[in-house]
C-alpha positions in Angstrom: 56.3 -14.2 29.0 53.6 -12.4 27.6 52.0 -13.9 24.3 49.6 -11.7 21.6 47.8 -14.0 19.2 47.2 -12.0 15.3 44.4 -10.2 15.0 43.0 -11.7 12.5 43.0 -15.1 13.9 40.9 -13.5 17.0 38.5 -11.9 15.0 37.4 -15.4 13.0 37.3 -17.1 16.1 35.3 -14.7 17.8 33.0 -13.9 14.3 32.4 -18.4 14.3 31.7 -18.5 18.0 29.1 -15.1 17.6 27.4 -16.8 15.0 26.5 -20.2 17.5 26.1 -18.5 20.7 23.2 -16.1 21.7 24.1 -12.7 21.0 26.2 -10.5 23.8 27.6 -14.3 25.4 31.6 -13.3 24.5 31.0 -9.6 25.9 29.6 -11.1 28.8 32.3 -13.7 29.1 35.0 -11.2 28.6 33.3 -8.6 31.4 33.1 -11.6 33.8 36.8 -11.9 33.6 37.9 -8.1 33.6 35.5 -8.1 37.0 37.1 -11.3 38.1 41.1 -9.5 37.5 39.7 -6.0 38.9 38.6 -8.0 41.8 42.3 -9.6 42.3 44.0 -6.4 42.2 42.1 -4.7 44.8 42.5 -5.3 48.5 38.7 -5.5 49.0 36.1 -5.5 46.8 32.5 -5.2 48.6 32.4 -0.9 48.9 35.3 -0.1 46.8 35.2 2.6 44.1 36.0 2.0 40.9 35.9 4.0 37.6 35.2 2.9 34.7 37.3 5.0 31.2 35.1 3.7 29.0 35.9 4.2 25.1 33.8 3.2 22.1 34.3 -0.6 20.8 34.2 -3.6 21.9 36.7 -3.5 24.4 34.2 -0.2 26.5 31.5 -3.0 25.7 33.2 -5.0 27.9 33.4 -2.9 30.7 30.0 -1.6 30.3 28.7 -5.3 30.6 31.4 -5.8 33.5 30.3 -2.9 35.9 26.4 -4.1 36.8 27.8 -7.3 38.3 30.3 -5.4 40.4 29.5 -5.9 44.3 27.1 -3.1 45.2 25.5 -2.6 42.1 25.8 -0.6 39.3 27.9 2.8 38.9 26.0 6.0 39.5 
């Protein structure tokens, strides 16, 4: 089972951590655990390719943050 928690519930928690935590920390949290699920779907992860659709928000944020720390460096 899949659970979605209100949106305005996440935004106040994310608006009360933002205001403790240096600024970027939950974009760089969030990117460390996209790479982290990319990395599980794949069947290796040192030399593959992977393409980033990156939009505008927070969500392309996250992948933007996500792709340096990919094995082998940044995207071209």
């Amino acid at each position: 089972m899949r659970y979605a928690h209100e949106v305005g519930k996440v935004r106040e928690a994310e608006h009360a951590l933002m205001a403790r935590l240096p600024e970027g920390t939950l974009m760089q949290r969030a990117a460390a655990g996209l790479a982290s699920v990319c990395a599980r779907l794949l069947p290796t992860v040192y030399g593959a390719r992977v393409v980033l659709l990156v939009g505008g928000g927070d969500n392309g944020g996250d992948a933007l943050y996500a792709a340096p720390g990919w094995p082998g460096g940044a995207p071209a």
